[in-house]
N, C-alpha and C positions, 0 to 999 in steps of 0.2 A: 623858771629857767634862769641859771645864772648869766649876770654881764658877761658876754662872749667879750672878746681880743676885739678891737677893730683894724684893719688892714687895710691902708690908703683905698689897694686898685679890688677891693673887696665885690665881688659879683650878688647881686641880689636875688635872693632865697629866702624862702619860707620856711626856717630850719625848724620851729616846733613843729610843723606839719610832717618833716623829714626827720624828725628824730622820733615822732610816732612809728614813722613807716616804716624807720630802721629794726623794728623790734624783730624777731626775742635780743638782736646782735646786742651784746654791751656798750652803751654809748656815755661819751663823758663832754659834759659842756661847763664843766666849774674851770673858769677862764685860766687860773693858775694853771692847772693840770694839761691845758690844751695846750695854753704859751709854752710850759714846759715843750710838749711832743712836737712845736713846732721847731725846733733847734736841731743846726749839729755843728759841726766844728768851722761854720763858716765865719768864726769871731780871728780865725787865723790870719784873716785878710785885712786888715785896714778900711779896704774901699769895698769887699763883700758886707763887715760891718755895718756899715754906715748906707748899706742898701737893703739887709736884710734883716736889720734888727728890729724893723718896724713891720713885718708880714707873720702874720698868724692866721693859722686854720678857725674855723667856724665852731668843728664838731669833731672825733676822734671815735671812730669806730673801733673794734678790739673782735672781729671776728674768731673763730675757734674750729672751722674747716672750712675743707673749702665750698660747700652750700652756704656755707653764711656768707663768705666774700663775695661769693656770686650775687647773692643776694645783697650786701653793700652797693654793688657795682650797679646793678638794675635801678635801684632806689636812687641813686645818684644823676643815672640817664633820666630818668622820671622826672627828674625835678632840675637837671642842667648843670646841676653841683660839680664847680671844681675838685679832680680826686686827685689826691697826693698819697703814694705808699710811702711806708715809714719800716723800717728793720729796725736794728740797732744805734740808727742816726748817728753813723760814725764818717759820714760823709766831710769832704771839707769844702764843697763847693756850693752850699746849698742845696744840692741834691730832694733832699725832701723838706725844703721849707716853700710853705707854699704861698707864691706871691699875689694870689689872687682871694687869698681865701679860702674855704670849701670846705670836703673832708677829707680828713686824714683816715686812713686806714691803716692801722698798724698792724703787723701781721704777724708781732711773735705769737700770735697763741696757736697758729700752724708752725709747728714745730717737730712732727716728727719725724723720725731718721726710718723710711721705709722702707730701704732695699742697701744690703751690704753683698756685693757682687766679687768676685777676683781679682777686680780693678777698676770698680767703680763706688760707686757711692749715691743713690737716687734720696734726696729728704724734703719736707715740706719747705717752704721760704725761708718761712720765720725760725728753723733750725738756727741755733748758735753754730759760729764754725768751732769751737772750743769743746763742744757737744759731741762735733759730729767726728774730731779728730781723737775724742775717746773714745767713741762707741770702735772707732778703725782700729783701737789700738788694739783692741780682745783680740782682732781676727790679722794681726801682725801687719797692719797697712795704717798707712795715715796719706793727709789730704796731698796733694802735689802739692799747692802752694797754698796760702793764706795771708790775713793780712795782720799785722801787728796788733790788728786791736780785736783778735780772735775772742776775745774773751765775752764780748759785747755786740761785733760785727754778726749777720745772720748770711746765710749762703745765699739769698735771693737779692739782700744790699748791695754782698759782693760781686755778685753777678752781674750787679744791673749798673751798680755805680765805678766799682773798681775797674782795676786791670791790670796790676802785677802785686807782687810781697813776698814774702819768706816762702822760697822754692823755688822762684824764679830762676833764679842762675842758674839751677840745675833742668828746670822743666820746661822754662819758656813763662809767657803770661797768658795770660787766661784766653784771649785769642788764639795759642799758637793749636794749631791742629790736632785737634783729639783731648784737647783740657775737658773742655766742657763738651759731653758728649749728649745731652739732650736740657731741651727748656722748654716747661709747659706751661702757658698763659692765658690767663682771659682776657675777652674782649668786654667793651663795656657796653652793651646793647640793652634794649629789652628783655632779652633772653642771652643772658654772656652765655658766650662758649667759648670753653677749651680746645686749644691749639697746641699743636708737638711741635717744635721747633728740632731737626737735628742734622748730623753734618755742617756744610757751611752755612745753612737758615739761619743757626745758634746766633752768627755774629748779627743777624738784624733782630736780634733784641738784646744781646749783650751789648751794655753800657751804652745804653740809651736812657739811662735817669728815669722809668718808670714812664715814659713817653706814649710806647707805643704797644701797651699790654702790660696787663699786670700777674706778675709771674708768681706760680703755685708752685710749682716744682723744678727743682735743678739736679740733673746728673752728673757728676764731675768724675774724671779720673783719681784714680788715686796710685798712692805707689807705695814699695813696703817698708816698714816702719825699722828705721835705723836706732841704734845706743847714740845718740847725739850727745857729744861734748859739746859746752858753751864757752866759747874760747874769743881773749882777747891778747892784741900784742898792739906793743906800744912801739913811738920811730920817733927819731929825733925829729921830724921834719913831712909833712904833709908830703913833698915830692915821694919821699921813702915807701910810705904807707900808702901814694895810688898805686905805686909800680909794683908794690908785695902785692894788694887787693885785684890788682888787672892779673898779675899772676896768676895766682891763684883763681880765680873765675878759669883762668884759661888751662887749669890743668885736670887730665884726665884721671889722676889715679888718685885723685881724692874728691870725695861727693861730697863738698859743700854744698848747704842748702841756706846760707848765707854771706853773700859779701860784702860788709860796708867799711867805707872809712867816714874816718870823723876828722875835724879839724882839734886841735887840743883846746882852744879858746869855747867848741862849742860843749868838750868833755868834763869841761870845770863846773858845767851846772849838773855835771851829773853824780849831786854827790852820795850815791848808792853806791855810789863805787870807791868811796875813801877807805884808804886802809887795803885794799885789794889789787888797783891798778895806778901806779905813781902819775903824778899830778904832771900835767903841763907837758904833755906829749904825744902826739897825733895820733887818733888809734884805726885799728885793724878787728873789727869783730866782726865773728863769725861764728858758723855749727860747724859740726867737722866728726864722722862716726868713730867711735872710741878706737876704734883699727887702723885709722890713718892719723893718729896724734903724732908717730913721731914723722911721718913725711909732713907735716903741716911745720912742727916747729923748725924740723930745716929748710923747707921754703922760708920762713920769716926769719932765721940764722941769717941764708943766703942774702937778703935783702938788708939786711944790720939791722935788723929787730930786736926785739927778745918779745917773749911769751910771758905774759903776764899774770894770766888766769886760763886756768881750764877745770872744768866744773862741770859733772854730769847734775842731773835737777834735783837728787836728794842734798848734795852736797852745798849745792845754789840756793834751795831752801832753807837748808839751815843757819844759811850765810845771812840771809838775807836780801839777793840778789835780785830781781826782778828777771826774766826772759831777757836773752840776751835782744833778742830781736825787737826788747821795747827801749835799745840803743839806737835804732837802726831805723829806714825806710819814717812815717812823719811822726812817729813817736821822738824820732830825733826832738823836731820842731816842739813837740809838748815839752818835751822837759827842759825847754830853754824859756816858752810862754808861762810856764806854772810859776819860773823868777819874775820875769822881766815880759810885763804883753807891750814895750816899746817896738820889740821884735815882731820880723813878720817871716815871711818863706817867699819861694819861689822855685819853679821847676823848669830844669833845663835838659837836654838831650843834649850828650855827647857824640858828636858825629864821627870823631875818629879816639872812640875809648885807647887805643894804643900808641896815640899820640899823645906820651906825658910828658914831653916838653912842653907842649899845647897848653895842658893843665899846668904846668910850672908859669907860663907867661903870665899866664889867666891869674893865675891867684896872685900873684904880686901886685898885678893891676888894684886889683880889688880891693886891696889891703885892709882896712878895718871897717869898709861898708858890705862887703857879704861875705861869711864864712862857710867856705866849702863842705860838701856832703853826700858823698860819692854812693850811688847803689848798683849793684850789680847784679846784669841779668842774659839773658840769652835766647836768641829767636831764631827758628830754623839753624839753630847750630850754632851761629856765630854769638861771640859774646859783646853786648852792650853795655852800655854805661848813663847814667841821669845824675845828674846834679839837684840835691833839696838843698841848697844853700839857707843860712839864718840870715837876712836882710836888714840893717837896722836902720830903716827908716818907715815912718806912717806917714808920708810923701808920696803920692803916686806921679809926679815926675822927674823922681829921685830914684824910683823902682823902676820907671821906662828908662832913665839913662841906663843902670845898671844892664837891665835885659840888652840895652844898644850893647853895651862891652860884650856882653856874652855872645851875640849875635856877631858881631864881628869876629869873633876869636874861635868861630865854626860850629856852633851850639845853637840847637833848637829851643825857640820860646815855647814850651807848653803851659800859659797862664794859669796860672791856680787863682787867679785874682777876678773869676766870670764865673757867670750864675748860669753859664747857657753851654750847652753840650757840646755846640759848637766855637765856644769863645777858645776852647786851651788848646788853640796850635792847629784844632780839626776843621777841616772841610762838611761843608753840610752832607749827610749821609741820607741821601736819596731814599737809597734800600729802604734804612729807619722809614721814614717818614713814607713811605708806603705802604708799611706794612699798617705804621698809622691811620693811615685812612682807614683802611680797611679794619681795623679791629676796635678801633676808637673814631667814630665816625664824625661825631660832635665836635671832636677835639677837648675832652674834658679833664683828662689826663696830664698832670703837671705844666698846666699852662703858662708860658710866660718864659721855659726855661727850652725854648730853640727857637732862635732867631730866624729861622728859614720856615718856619709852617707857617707864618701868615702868608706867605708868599705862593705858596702853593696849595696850601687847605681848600681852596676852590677847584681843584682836580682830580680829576679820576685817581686811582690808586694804579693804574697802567699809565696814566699820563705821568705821573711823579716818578713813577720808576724809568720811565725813559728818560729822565734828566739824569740816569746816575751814567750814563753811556753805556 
């Protein structure tokens, strides 16, 4: 057997005996290949870095339906094994790095796309969402929302770790009522079994990091599939380009399914776009259906814009352009880390989006330690706003005074900078960790990443639910 990883708070196992036991499932224990699958984009953080760069998995399962994952999951309770699912590891919080050790489970080889409904969409986890928004395209439908890194992201990842991206503004995130219309899980027992999650159940296992069940199927909504133009306009001036982007989120006769603004300082590393969109000026992109181009251009007229680009995907490919949406939501953050990893990120909630004065104060504050990066989205109706700021500091009490200013100036901290479900801004989710008990009895499921299950893993799964009130 190859030198495995070693991993400081590493749990002790008998993994040749458990990699016997794992058979016929495909398993990999050549250390490279494992270190690889323990990763994901939690190098974005400074302080996630320097906590998670040292935690590797043991053993890397590769099931291929779902009796084999069951059968993972059994072999695992047998033997105590810490279990981490893995998708596309496009997470940026640690999500599936596993801190204790154990095994990884990756689950693209359930992949596929089983039920294409009127306005739904049922497929295995390990489905690409890039997959699953061509199979939609034949039958004129595509996904509500997705996440910029569709190309690599799996619908069970996004399920489990997400919760908003490109379609939000138009559809809500993935919690808002009727996104996600069914999630079927197992348990990790002796004998797993599958569980239907749907209605409002869905949200006690959405974006729980793989916690409390590990999810085989997802049904999501979907909606029908627009001529999307990929459209940018340029502003003299960040004030210009939130008041155009809040605009537009807020208007009704055109179905954006994207709205971000960029600060210009963060648009200068984007250089796929030289020669296409003029340098050094605050941008506006967005999608926008080839029927409502010229109401879009005079919204951004109205606001002293101009329109810079607009590009259906034959034309964007020939260009050479990338998805506009890999401008936009943390893909911003990459193409600023791919120059410079002095840089880091950070996330904010805007409490009163239509306060751009607010944001006018805010950004002057800030001046060349965070640069603004607005996305836009909409819940029960009304529309919202989050800040991905670029940070430039790898100082974490340089990043807490920062978060002070934002916090002052009416904005929510949702930390990207915590390995724990509950560390970004949330309260411990009771529900979660109920359902926990109940389906993961051991606790053997991504251990390490909720700070609230030592505290209660000693309770009934009726007693943990009545802490949620």
């Amino acid at each position: 057997m190859t030198q495995r990883p070693t991993t400081p708070d590493a749990v002790a196992v008998d993994w040749a005996a458990m990699k016997g036991d794992l058979a016929p499932v495909v398993v990999i224990d050549e250390a490279v290949l494992v270190k690889k699958r323990s990763r994901d984009f939690f190098w974005y953080s400074p302080i996630l870095n320097a906590r998670l760069k040292a935690s590797f998995g043991d053993l890397v399962a590769q099931p291929v339906s779902k009796d084999e994952l069951a059968h993972c999951l059994a072999v695992a309770f047998k033997h105590n094994a810490p279990v981490v699912l893995r998708g596309g590891g496009t997470g940026n919080y640690g999500q599936s790095v596993p801190l204790h050790g154990g095994l990884i489970i990756e689950t693209l080889g359930l992949k596929r796309i089983l039920e294409i409904g009127p306005d739904f969409v049922r497929a295995e986890a390990g489905a690409l969402m890039a997959d699953v928004n061509a199979a939609l395209k034949e039958h004129g439908r595509e996904m509500a929302m997705f996440p910029s890194t569709q190309d690599i992201a799996t619908i069970g990842g996004f399920v489990a770790g997400g919760s908003a991206g490109i379609g939000s503004v138009a559809n809500g995130p993935l919690r808002q009522e009727g996104n996600i219309r069914e999630i079927r899980a197992l348990s990790v027992e002796a004998t797993p079994q599958e569980h239907i999650f749907k209605g409002d159940d869905v949200l006690r296992i959405h974006h729980a990091w793989g916690l409390n069940g590990v999810i085989t199927e997802v049904t999501l909504r979907t909606v029908p599939s627009r001529d999307w133009i990929s459209c940018m306009a340029t502003f003299d001036s960040y004030s210009l380009a939130y008041r155009a982007g809040f605009a537009l989120a807020n208007r009704h006769d055109i179905d954006r399914k994207l709205v971000s603004v960029v600060d210009a300082r963060i648009a200068a590393y984007f250089p796929r776009l030289e020669n296409h969109v003029p340098a050094g000026r605050d941008l506006l992109v967005s999608l926008v259906p080839r029927e409502q181009l010229d109401a879009f251009r005079d919204l951004v007229t109205a606001h002293q814009g101009c329109v810079a680009l607009t590009m259906d995907d034959p034309a964007r490919q020939a260009a050479g352009i990338p998805h506009v949406f890999e401008f936009g939501w943390n893909h911003t953050t990459l193409q600023v880390l791919k120059s410079d990893r002095s840089a880091t990120y950070q996330q904010y909630g805007v409490n009163d989006p239509s306060d751009a004065d607010g944001i006018d104060d805010l950004h002057a504050k800030l001046g060349e330690r965070a640069w603004m990066h607005h996305e836009f989205s909409r819940y029960d109706g009304a529309v919202t706003a989050s800040d991905l700021p670029i940070i430039w500091t790898q100082d974490e009490s340089a990043l807490r005074a920062i978060d002070a200013i934002y916090a002052t100036n009416g904005c929510t901290v949702y930390d990207a900078h915590t390995y724990q479900v509950e560390g970004g801004g949330m309260k411990p989710d009771f529900r979660h960790l109920a359902v926990k008990k109940r389906m993961d009895p051991k606790g053997l499921l991504n251990p390490g990443k909720s700070r609230a299950w030592a505290e209660v893993s000693h309770l009934t799964p009726d007693e943990i639910e009545a802490l949620a009130g």
